[in-house]
C-alpha angles and dihedrals in degrees: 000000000000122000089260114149110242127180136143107163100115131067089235089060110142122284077342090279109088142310100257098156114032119337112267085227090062087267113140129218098249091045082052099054088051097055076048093061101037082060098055093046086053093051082049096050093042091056080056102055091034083061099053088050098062092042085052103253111140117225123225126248095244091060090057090048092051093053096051091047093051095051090050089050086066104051127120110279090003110102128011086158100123093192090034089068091034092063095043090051085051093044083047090054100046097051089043090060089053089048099047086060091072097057117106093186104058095162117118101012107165117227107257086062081057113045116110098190086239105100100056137018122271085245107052082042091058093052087070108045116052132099092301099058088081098077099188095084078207095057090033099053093053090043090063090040090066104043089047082055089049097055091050092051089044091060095052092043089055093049082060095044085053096066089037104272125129134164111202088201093058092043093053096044095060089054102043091047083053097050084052086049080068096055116104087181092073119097132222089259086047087057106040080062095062102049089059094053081044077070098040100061080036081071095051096043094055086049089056088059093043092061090042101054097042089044093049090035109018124233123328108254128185116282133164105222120213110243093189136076150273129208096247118086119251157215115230116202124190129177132066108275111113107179080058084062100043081054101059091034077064093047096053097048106128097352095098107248121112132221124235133182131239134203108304081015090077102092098055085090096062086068122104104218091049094060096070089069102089090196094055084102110185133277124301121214136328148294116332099268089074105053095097093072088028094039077053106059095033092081108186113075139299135221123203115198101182145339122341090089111153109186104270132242118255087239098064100019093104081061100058114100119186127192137165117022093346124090138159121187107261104023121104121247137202116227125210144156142233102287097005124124107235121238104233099160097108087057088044091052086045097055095053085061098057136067122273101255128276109257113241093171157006144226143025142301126193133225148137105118103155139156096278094035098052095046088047073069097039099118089046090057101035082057089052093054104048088042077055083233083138107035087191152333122243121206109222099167129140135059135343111202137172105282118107090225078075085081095078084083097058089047087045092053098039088055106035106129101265089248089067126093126203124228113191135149125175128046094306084083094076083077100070105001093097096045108108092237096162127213147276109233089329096313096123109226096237110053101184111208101190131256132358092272088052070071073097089059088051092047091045089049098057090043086054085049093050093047081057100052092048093229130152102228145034097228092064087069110111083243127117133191129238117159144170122209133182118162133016105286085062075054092061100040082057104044079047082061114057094038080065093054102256103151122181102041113161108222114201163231084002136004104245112277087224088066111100120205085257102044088041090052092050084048091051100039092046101036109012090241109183140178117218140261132202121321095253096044086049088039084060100041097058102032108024105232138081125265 
């Protein structure tokens, strides 16, 4: 196997086929053969672990946390930090040769749970390791399903480790998914199977966040956020992680820099226990594939708390802080572990040195629609409904992301018939969250759940709905599906989905490059999986008119 890059987990992937150059997303080759290879030594590690546990030999929390660290490290836009993986696939190794000493069956261990890392460079190692290795393009194609799935799965559960929650099902489950991932004795069926208890435990992982963050933060309300800026200089924080946030909040209390939210950083403000901080000012911007020109303007620094990374500007590039998972060569980054409080005063002494931010709009946007909020309303809506007020409700959750076909959304939205309301959570929201849509009898007609993961509130509430309309399926909701992905924890919402029964999701603006002829045909005759077409044919199609 030769030392060509090779990579096709994102929807952005080139000419939807695979990344073979330089990553479309700023990754290099030899950053990618290192997330290759990290990958490998984790499903290595994880056949470990999956082995102790069936000899009865309990695993310790911070395996578990290592695995799923490692999994989120290599997520699209995470991590472009060459020595920073380096270091973690030696620290996985490590830990994986302590661990192969407990076993008391060591027959048929695969290589990947052998390998030491001391015969071969990581390197040459790498070469050998990556997507291509799997020759069967079927096999192949589910093998990287799952692990897309995951990795999906890996970042949620460590935004709820973060705030110290685990769930050791969950935890065994990933790995035990990654060391099947190694056996070359599972059939397509076998692992079309897996993917879809991939979705199962995806189901239960995003649960687990859920709790955590409602518990640490109380329930999502409705809250119009302000989009414009103050006259102190700020702080301006992206990502997901909200415990990172809570602790800077914390931080910044009484120095005289305000925070701001960035892209999947939004709904933060719909929660309760963030609003009594008065310098916790408003968002700023818009989804991730804008923040060269935003991150720009915004002139104080930036943290990054987990993937969305585009490759910084030189001009702004000595303001970009990383933590967690993240990481860019040459920014400096903030360490901390499971249960620690972070040390962000270098970033805060950095920001009172710097200009407020330059103002690039006005005005508010509304959400918190999640789960608890939107059945407080239930009986409003379930009137609206049965009046036929609202006709349906179209789910336009996931990712945005930087290609021109993404304005299909906007179109979609713009054009949507009046009677229709919108349910969304994550950054494809940015496409439509700032159009003036109106509302149904006060129901605004985008309800706005949160971030990518609060794809669990919209999936709860279409499972309550259909509890009060006494149907049998899920499918018979007036509801349809239209969602964007990008990158692989758009992967786990929709393995979650189908593993509740939702049939007939469209998936834009591409089908997933991973998905081979044979995997994408089991995808659309068992679950009428569909791309989409353009906004008046889909117009049609869900709604029966024209546009």
């Amino acid at each position: 196997m030769d030392n060509k890059m090779f990579c096709y987990q994102c929807q952005e992937t080139a000419g939807c086929k695979g990344c073979t150059i330089s990553g479309v997303c700023g990754k290099k080759p030899e950053v990618a053969a290192m997330q290759d290879l990290l990958v490998y030594a984790t499903k290595g590690l994880s056949f470990v672990t999956t082995r102790m546990r069936e000899e009865g030999t309990p695993v310790g929390k911070e395996v578990n946390h290592l695995v799923t660290r490692n999994l989120f490290i290599t997520i699209t836009n995470a991590n472009f930090d060459r020595t920073a993986i380096r270091k973690a696939i030696t620290e996985t190794l490590q830990v994986k040769q302590g661990l192969l000493g407990t076993l008391k069956n060591k027959n048929g261990l695969p290589d990947a749970a052998i390998w030491n890392g001391a015969e071969d460079s990581f390197d040459a190692k790498a070469a050998g390791v990556g997507v291509l290795a799997t020759k069967d393009e079927d096999i192949r194609s589910l093998r990287e399903l799952i692990t897309y799935g995951l990795k999906g799965l890996s970042a949620y559960s460590k935004h709820a480790n973060a705030l110290l929650q685990d769930n050791e099902e969950v935890d065994a489950f990933i790995q035990k998914a990654l060391s099947r991932t190694l056996d070359d004795t599972l059939s397509v069926d076998d692992l079309v199977a897996l993917t879809l208890e991939t979705g199962k435990y995806g189901v239960e992982g995003m649960a687990l966040l859920d709790k955590a963050n409602t518990e640490a933060y109380g329930n999502p309300e409705v809250t119009q956020v302000d989009i414009g800026v103050r006259k102190n200089p700020g702080i301006l924080i992206s990502g997901h992680d909200l415990r990172d946030l809570e602790m800077l909040l914390e931080q910044t209390k009484g120095t005289g820099v305000d925070v701001y939210t960035h892209s999947e950083m939004l709904p933060a403000h719909y929660y309760p226990a963030f609003k009594k901080y008065p310098h916790f000012a408003g968002n700023y911007g818009n989804a991730w594939w804008k923040q060269k020109e935003e991150f720009e303007k915004f002139n104080g620094p930036i943290l990054m708390t987990t993937n969305c990374v585009v490759p910084p500007a030189e001009s702004y590039k000595d303001r970009l802080w990383t933590t967690g998972a993240a990481g860019f060569p040459g920014c400096r980054h903030i360490d901390g572990a499971y249960g620690e409080t972070k040390d962000f005063s270098a970033i805060i002494e950095q920001a009172k040195k710097c200009p407020a931010p330059t103002e690039i709009e006005t005005g508010t946007i509304t959400g918190g629609f999640a789960h608890e909020q939107v059945f407080a309303l239930a009986d409003k809506v379930v009137d609206a409904v049965k009046s036929g007020a609202i006709r349906k409700f179209v789910v336009m959750a996931g990712c945005d992301g930087r290609q021109k076909s993404r304005e299909y959304y906007t179109e979609f939205a713009k054009k949507l018939p009046k009677d229709v309301v919108i349910l969304t959570a994550g950054c494809a929201k940015y496409k439509y969250n700032k159009l003036d849509l109106g509302d149904i009898g006060g129901i605004p007609r985008v309800l706005d759940a949160g971030q990518c993961n609060d794809s669990y509130s919209l999936a709860l509430i279409a499972l309550k709905l259909k509890e009060i309309f006494g149907l049998d399926d899920i499918n018979d909701l007036p509801i349809v599906f239209n969602i964007a992905w990008y990158e692989q924890k758009a992967v786990i919402v929709l393995l979650a989905l189908l593993y509740l029964g939702v049939k007939n999701i469209h998936l834009g603006p591409t089908l997933p490059a991973f998905l081979s002829p044979n995997v994408a045909k089991v995808l659309v005759d068992n679950f009428g999986i569909a791309g989409i077409g353009t906004v008046d044919d889909d117009l049609k199609l869900f709604f029966g008119e024209e546009a």
